[in-house]
C-alpha positions in Angstrom: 21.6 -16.3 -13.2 25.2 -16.8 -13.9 27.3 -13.6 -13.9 28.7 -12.4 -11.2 26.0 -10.2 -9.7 27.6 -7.9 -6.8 29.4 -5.3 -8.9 25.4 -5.2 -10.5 23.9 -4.8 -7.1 26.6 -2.6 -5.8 26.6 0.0 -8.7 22.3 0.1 -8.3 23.0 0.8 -4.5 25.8 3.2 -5.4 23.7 4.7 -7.9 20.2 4.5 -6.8 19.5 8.2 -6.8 20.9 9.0 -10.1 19.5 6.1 -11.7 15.8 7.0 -10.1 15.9 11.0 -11.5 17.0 9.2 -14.9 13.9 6.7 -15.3 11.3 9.5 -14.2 12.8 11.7 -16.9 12.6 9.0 -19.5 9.4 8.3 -18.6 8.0 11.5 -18.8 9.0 11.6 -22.3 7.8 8.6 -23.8 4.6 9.9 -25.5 2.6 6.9 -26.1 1.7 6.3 -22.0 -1.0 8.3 -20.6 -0.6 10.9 -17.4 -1.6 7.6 -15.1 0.4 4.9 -16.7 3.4 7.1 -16.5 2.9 7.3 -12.8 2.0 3.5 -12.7 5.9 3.2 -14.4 7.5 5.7 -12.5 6.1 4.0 -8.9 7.1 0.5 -10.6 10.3 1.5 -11.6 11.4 3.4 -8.3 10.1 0.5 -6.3 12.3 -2.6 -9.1 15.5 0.0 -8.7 15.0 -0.3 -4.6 14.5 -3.5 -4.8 17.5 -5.1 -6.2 19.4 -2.2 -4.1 18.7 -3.9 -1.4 19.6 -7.4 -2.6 23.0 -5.8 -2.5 23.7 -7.1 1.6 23.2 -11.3 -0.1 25.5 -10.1 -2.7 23.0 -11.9 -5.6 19.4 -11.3 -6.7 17.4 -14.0 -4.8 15.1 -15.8 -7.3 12.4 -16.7 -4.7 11.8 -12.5 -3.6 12.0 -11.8 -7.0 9.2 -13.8 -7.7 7.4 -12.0 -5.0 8.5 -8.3 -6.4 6.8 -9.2 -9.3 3.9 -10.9 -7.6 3.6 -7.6 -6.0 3.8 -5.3 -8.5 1.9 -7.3 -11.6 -1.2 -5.3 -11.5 0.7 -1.8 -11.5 2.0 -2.8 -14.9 -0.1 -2.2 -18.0 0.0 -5.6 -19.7 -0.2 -3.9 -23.3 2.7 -1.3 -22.9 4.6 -3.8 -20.3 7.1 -3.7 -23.2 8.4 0.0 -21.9 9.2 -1.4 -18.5 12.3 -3.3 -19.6 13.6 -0.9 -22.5 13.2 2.1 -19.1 15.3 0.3 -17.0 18.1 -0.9 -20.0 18.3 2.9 -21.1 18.5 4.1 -17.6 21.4 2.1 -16.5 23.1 2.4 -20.3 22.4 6.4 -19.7 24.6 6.1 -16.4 26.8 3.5 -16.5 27.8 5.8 -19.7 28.0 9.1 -17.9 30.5 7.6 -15.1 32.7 5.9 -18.0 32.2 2.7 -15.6 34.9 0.2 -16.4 32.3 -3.2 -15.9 29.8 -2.0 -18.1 29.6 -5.0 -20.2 29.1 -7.6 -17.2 26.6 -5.3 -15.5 24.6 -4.9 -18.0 24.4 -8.8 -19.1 23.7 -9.5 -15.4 21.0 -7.0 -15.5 19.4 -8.3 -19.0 19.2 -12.1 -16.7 17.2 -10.4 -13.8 15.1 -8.6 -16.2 14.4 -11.3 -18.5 13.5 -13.6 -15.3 11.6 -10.7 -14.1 9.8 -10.6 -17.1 9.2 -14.7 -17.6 7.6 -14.1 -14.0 5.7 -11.6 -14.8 4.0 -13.4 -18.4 3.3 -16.8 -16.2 1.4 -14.9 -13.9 -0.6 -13.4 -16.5 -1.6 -17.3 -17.9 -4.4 -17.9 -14.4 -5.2 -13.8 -13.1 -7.0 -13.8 -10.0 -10.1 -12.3 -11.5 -10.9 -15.1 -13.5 -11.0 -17.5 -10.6 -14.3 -19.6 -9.1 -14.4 -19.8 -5.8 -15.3 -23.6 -4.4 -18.2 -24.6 -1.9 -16.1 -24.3 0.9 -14.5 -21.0 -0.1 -18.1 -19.7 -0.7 -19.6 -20.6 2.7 -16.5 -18.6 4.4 -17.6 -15.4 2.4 -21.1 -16.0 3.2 -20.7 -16.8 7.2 -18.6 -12.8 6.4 -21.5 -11.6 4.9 -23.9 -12.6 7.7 -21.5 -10.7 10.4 -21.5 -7.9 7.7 -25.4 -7.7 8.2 -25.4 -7.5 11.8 -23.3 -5.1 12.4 -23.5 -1.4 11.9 -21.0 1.1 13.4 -17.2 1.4 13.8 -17.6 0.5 16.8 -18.4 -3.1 15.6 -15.3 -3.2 13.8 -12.7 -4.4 16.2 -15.7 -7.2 16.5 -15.9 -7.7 12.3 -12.0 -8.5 12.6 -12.3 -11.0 15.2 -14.8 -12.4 13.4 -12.7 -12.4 10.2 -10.2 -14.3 11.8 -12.1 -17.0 13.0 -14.1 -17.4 9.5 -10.3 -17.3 7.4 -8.7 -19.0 9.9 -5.7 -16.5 10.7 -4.7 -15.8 14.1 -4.3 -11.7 13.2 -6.5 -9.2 11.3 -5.1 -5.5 11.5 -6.9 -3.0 9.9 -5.4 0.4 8.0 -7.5 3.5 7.2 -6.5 5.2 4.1 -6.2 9.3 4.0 -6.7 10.7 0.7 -5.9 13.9 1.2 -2.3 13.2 3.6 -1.8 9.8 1.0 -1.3 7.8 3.9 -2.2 5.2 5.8 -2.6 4.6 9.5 -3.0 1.2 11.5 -6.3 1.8 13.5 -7.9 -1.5 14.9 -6.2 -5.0 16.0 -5.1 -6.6 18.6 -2.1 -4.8 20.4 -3.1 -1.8 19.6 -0.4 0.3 20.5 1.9 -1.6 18.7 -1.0 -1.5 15.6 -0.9 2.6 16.3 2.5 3.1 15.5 1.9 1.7 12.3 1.7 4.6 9.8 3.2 7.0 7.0 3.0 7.7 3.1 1.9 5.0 1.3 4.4 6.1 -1.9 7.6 4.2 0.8 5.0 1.0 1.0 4.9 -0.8 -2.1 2.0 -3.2 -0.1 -0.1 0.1 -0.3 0.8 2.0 -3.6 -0.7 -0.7 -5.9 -4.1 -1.2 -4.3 -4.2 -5.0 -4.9 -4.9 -7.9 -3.0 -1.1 -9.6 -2.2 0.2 -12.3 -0.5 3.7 -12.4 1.0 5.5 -15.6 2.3 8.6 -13.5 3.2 7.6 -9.9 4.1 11.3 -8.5 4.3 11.9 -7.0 0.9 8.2 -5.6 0.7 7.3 -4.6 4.5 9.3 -2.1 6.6 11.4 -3.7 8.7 10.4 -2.2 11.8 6.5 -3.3 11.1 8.4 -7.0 10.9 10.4 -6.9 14.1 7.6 -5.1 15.8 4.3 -7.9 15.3 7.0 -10.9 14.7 6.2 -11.1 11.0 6.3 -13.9 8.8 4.4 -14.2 6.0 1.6 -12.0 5.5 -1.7 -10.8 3.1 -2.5 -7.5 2.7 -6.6 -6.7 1.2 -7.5 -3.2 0.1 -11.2 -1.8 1.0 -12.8 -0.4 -1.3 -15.9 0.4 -2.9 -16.9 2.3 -6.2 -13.5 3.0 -6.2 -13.2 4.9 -2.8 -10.4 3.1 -1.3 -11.2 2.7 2.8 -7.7 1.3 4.0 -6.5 -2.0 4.1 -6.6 -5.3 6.1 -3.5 -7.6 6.4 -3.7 -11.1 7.6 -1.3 -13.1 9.1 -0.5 -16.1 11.9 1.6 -14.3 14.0 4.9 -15.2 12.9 4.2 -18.5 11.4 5.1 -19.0 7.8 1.9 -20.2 5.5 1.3 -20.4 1.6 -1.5 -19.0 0.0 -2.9 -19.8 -3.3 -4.9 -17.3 -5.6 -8.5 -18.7 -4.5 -7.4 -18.1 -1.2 -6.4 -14.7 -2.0 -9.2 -14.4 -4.4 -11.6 -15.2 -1.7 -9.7 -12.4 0.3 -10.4 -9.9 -1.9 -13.9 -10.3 -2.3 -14.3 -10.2 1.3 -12.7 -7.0 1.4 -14.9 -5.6 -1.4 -17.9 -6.7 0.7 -16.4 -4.9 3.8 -16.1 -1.6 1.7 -19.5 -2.0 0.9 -20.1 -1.9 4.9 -18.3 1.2 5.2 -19.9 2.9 2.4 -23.2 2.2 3.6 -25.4 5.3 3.9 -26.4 4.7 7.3 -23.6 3.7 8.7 -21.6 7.2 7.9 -24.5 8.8 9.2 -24.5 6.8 12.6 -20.7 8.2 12.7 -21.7 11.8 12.0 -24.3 11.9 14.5 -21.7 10.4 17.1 -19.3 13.6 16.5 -21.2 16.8 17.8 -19.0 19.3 16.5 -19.2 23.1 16.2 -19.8 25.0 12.7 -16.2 26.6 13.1 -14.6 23.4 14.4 -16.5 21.6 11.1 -14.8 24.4 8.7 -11.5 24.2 10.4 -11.6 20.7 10.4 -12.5 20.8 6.7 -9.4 23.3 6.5 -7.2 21.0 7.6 -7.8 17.9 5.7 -7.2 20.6 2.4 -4.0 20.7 4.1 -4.1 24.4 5.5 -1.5 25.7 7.8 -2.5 27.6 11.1 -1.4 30.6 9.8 -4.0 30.2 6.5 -6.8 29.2 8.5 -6.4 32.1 10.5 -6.3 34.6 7.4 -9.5 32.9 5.6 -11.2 32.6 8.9 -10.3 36.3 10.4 -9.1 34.8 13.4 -5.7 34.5 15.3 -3.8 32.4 15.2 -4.2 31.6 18.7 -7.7 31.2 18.3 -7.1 28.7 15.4 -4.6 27.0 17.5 -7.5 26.3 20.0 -9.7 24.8 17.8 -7.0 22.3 16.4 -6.6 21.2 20.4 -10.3 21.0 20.7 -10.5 18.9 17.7 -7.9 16.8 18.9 -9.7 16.1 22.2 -13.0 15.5 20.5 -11.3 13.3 18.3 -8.4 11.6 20.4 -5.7 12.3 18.0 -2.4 13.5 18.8 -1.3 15.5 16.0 -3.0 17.2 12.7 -2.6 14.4 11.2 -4.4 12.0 13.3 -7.0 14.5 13.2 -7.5 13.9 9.6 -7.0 10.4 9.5 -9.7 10.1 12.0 -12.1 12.2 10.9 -12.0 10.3 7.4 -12.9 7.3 9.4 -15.7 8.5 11.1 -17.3 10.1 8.2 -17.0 13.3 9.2 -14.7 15.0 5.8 -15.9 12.8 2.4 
């Protein structure tokens, strides 16, 4: 990359907003992408716009977290329309940099065409060896089945802090966190691992956490760019692996791995392996007996059940009340009894915990 890059990074950060509400409008108008691939672009694009934003404080694009941004983001891309990617963000900037008359057009857009085309070239090499089509080796395979055999003997949340001890010793990482996923809220909440206070405060909308929007297995040798920076300063983070749960496509949360502050490489078996172990942990929270061990452990009222219900359709007080024909006050009650029951804090933790428990599907 050769141009001068800071009058690029500083009319993105300038411009950020603008140049956002101008790729979700070209988007939405380019007819040949589906309802979901247009909201796979618009995420991808939002998140490659923030990205070199922030590159803005090194005053040049640096290759290496570049790499990574793709990394990140290559399954959110369709590989047969990943064409419209690149022509997006050239009209969006064209589009703007025209509307301000901006007097360095010319350099800014060839610096941009260099981090796009790099972007790109990253982006085709990764395609050349996916994930998917890796085997795993002998050693590799006897880690997923000593996983397994944990898997087996366990049965109940409860067991779970347990499961991600005994994750760590199997992989060999010296922290396993693990995230529950709320469908309804779209976000994500740190539940179990050690320091769990710490683990607690670890939560939001999963559309600010490009880690969580794209459901995929990733690996991250420098979390700064990808990973708020309060999650960093606030477990020491290095480099770090994040693994979705799921299972028949009912996405459970997330487990991230990492050696507490220690930098590590990891290559795609590795992360491969990973991911397979966090399919066969989705399949342990799926399992029919399991959800019904956590019902059974909630004894809960038919009212505080339908209010509960309520709120995980995201219902106000105030609606609850007029559906139900109660008060308000009444309602209010059996929000603070559903709290207790559950040891949340807020609404929201209500929610969030109920989903793990299996008591709202």
């Amino acid at each position: 990359m050769t141009h001068e890059q800071f009058p690029y990074l500083l009319f993105l950060k300038m411009y950020r907003s603008d140049l956002q509400n101008e790729a979700t409008a070209y988007i939405e108008g380019i007819p040949d992408l589906t309802a979901i691939e247009k909201r796979q672009f618009h995420l991808i694009s939002i998140s490659f716009l923030q990205f070199l934003a922030n590159q803005m404080k090194q005053q040049q694009v640096n290759l290496e977290a570049l790499q990574y941004w793709v990394r990140v983001h290559q399954h959110g891309l369709p590989v047969d329309k990943s064409n419209y990617f690149p022509i997006a963000i050239e009209h969006v900037l064209r589009t703007v940099l025209d509307s301000i008359d901006h007097s360095n057009k010319e350099a800014i857009l060839a610096t941009h065409e260099e981090v796009m085309n790099q972007s790109m070239r990253s982006f085709m090499q990764l395609l050349e060896k996916p994930i998917a089509t890796l085997e795993l080796t002998k050693a590799s395979l006897k880690q997923l089945d000593a996983f397994s055999i944990e898997l087996i003997q366990l049965n109940g949340t409860e067991d779970l802090p347990l499961l991600l001890v005994k994750a760590e010793e199997i992989f060999q990482f010296k922290r396993c966190i693990f995230y529950s996923y709320n469908p309804w809220l779209n976000e994500f909440s740190g539940v179990i691992g050690a320091e769990l206070p710490k683990v607690q405060r670890m939560q939001g909308n999963i559309e600010i956490e490009p880690v969580f929007t794209l459901k995929k297995p990733i690996f991250l040798k420098d979390p700064a760019p990808y990973v708020q920076q309060v999650a960093i300063d606030l477990f020491g983070l290095s480099s770090v692996i994040f693994i979705p749960i799921e299972y028949e496509q009912q996405l459970f949360g997330w487990i991230s791995f990492d050696q507490m502050g220690e930098t590590f490489d990891c290559d795609n078996e590795k992360l491969f392996l990973l991911e397979q172990a966090g399919k066969r942990l989705g399949m342990y929270l799926a399992r029919k007996q399991l959800r019904n061990h956590l019902n059974h452990r909630m004894q809960l009222s038919e009212k505080e059940y339908t209010i509960l219900y309520l709120l995980a359709e995201g219902y106000k007080n105030k609606e609850i009340a007029n559906v139900l024909f109660l008060s308000e006050f009444t309602v209010r009650d059996y929000v603070q009894r559903l709290m207790d029951k559950l040891q949340a804090n807020n609404r929201t933790q209500i929610i969030s915990t109920a989903f793990r428990m299996g008591l709202v599907e």
